[in-house]
Structure formats: C-alpha cells, structure tokens
MDTraj code that builds the backbone (N, CA, C; nanometers):
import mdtraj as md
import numpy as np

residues = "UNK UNK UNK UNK UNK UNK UNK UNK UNK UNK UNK UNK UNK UNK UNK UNK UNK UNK UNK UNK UNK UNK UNK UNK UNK UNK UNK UNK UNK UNK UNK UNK UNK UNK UNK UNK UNK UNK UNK UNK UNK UNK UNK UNK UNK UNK UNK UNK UNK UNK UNK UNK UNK UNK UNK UNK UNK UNK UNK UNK UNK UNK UNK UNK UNK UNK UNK UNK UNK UNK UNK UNK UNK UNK UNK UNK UNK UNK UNK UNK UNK".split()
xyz = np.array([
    [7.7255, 9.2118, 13.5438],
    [7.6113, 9.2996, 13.5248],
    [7.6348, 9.3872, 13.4021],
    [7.5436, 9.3914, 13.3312],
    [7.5562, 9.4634, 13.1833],
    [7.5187, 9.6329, 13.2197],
    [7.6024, 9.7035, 13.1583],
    [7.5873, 9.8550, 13.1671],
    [7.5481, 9.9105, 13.0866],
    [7.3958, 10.0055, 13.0978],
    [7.3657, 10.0679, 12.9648],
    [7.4274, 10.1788, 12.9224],
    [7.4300, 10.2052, 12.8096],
    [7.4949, 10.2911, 12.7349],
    [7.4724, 10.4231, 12.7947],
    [7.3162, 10.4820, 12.8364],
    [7.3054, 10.6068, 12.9212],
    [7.3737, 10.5924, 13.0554],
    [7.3659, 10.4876, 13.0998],
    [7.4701, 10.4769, 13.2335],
    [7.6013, 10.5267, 13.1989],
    [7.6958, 10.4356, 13.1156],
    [7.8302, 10.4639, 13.0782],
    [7.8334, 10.6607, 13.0375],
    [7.7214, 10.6992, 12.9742],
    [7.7430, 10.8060, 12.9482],
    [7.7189, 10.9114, 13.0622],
    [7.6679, 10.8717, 13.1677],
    [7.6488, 10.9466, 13.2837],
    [7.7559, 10.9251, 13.3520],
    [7.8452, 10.8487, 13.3697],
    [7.9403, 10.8058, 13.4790],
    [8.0392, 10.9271, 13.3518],
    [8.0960, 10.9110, 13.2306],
    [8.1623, 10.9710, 13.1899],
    [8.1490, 11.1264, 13.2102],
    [8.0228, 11.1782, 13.2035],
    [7.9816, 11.3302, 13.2122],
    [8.0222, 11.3465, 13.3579],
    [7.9973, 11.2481, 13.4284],
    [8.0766, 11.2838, 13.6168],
    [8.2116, 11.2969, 13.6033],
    [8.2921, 11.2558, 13.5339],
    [8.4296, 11.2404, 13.5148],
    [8.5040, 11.3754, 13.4789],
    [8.3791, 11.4152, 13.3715],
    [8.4372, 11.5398, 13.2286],
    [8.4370, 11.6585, 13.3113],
    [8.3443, 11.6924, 13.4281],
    [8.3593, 11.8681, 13.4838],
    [8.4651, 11.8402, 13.5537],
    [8.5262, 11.7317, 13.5578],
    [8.6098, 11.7547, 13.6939],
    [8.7697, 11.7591, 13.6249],
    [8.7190, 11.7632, 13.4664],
    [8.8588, 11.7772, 13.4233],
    [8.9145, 11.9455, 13.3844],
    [9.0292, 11.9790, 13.3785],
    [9.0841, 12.0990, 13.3281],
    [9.0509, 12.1316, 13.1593],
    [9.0834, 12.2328, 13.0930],
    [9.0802, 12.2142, 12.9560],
    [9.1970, 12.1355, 12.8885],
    [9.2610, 12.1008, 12.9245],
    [9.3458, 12.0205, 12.8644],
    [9.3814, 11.8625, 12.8563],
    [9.2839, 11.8626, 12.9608],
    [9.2876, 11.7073, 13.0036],
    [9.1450, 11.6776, 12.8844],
    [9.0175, 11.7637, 12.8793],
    [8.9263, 11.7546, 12.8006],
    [8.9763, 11.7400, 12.6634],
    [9.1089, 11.8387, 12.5907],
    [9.1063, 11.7964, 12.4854],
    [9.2158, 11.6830, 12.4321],
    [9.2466, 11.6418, 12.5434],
    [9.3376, 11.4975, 12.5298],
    [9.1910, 11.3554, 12.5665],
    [9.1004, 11.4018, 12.6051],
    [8.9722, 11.3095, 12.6131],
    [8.9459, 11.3371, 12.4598],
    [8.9297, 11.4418, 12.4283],
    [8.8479, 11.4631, 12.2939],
    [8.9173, 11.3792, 12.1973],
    [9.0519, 11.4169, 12.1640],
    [9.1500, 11.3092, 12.0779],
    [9.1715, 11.2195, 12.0764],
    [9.1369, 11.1407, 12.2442],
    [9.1054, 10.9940, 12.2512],
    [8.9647, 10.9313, 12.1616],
    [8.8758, 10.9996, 12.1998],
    [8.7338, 11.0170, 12.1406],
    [8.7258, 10.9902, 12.0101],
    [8.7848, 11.0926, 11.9098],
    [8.7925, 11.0656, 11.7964],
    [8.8482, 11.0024, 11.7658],
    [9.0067, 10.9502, 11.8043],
    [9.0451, 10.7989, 11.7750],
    [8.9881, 10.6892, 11.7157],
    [8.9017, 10.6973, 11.8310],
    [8.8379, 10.5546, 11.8846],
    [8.6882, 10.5452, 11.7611],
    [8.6371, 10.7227, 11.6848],
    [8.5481, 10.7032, 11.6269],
    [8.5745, 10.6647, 11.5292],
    [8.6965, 10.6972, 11.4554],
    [8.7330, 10.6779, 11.3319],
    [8.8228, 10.5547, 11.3170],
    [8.7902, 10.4562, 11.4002],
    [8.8675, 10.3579, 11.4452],
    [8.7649, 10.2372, 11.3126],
    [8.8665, 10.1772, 11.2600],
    [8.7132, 10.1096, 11.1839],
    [8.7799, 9.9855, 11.1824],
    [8.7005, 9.8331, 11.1901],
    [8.7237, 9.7100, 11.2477],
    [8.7696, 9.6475, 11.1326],
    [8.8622, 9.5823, 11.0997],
    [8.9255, 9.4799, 11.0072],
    [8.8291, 9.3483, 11.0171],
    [8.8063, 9.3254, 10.8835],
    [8.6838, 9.2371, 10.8558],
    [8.7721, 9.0995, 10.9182],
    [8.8769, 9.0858, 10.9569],
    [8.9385, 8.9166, 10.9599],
    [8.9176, 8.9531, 11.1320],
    [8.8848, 9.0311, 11.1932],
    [8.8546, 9.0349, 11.3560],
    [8.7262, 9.0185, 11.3686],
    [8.6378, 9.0418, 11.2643],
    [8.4899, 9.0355, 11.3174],
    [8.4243, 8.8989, 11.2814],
    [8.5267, 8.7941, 11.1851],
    [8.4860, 8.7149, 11.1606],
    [8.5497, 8.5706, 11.3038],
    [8.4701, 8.4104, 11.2640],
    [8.5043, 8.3699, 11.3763],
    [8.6443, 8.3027, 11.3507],
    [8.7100, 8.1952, 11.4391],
    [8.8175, 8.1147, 11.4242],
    [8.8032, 8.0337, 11.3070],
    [8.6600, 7.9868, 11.2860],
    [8.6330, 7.8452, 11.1984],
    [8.6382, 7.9116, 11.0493],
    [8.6076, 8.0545, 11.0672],
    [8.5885, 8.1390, 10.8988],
    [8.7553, 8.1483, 10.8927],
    [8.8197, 8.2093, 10.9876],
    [8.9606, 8.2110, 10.9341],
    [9.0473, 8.1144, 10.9021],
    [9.0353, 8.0252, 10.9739],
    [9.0905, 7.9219, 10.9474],
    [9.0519, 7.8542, 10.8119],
    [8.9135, 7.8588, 10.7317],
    [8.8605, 7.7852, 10.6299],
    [8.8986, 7.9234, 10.5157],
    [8.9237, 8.0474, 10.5602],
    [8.9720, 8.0911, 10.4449],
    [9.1746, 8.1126, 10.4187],
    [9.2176, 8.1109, 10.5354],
    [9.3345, 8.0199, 10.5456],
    [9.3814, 7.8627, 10.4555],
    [9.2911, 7.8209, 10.4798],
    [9.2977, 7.6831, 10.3930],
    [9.2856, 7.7328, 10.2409],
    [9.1819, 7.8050, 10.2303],
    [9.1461, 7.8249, 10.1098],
    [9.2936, 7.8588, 10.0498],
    [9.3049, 7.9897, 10.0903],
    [9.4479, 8.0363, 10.0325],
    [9.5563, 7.9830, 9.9986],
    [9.5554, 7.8850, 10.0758],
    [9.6613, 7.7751, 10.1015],
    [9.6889, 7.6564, 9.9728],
    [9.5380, 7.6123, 9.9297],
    [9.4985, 7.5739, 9.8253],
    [9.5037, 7.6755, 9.6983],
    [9.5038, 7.7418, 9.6971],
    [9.5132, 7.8414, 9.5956],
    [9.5897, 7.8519, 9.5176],
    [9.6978, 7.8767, 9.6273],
    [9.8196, 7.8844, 9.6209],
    [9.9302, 7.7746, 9.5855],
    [9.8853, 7.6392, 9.6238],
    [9.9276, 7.5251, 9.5667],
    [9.8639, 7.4819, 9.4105],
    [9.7959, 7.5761, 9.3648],
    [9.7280, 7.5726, 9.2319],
    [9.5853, 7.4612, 9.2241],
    [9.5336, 7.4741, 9.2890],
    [9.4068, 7.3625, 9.3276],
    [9.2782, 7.4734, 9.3857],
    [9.3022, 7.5218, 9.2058],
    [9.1970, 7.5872, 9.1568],
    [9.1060, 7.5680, 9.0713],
    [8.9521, 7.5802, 9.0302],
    [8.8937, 7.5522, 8.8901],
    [8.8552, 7.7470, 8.8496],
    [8.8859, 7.6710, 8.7311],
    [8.8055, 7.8434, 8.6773],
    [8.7028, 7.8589, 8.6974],
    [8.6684, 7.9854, 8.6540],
    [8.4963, 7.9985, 8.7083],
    [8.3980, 7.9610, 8.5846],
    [8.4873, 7.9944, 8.4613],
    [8.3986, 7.9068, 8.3119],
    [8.3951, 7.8059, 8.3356],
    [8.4948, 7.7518, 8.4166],
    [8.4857, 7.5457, 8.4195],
    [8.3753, 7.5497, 8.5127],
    [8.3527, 7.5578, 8.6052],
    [8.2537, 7.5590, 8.6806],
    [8.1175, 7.5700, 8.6304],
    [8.0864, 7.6887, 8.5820],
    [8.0329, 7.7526, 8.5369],
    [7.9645, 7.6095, 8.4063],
    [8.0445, 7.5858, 8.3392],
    [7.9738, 7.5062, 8.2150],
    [7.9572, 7.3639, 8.2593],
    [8.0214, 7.3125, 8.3955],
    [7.9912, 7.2212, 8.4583],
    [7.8387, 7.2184, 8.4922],
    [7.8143, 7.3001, 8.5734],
    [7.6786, 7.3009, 8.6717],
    [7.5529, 7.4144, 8.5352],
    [7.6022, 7.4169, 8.4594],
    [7.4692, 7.5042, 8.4010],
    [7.3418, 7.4880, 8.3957],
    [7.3437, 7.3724, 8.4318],
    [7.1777, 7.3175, 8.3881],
    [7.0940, 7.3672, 8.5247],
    [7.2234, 7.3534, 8.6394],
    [7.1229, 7.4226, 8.7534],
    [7.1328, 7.5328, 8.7689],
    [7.2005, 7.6109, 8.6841],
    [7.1474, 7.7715, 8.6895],
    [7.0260, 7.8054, 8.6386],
    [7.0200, 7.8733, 8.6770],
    [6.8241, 7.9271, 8.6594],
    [6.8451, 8.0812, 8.5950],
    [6.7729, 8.0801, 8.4688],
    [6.7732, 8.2066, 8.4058],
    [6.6601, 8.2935, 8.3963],
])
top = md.Topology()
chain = top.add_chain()
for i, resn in enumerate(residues, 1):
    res = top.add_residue(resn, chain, resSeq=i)
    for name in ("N", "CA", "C"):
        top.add_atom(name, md.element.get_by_symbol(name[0]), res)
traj = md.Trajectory(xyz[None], top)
C-alpha cells in the first residue's frame, strides 16, 4: 500500500511531541542530513547505462577513439546549418 506524503508527515508530527528537546535536535540533524544529501548521477542511472558507459571507458582507454574533427568532417553533409 502506497503512503502519502501528508500521511508520512502526520505519523511523524505524532512521533515529534512525544520527543524531549534533545532527541528533537538529533531528529533535526538527521533531517538536514538527509536534505543536503544529493544523489550521484551513476545511482540514478540504470544497469544497461552503466554498464554501456563502462564499456565505453573501457574502449577509451584501450585507445579506440575517433576525434571529434574526424567525425565531424566525416558526416558533414548531414549536419544542418
């Protein structure tokens, strides 16, 4: 069963009077933790992206690279100006 967010925040406000002041500001420091907590782009992506930029690197790194002028003067005709 999915919990809405005003739910979660009502069950927490039942929790918070029943705490002391010190227990509140060890909640509070958890709190901000968690706000300033910011997500590493290689967690939000899936298995199949990491893994294909894994490879990539991998290739890279074995030198099985083109430049981007080579490229670039390869395909020009389908760039659109």
């Amino acid at each position: 069963m999915k919990t809405s967010i005003a739910e979660i925040d009502k069950e927490i406000n039942q929790y918070l009077v029943n705490l002391d002041v010190q227990q509140k500001k060890t909640v509070l420091t958890v709190v901000k933790t968690f706000a300033r907590e910011k997500k590493d782009w290689w967690d939000v992506i899936s298995k199949e992206q990491q893994q294909a930029t894994d490879e990539s690197i991998l290739q890279m790194n074995s030198g099985k690279v083109i430049a981007h002028a080579d490229v670039m003067k390869k395909y020009k005709r389908w760039i659109k100006k």
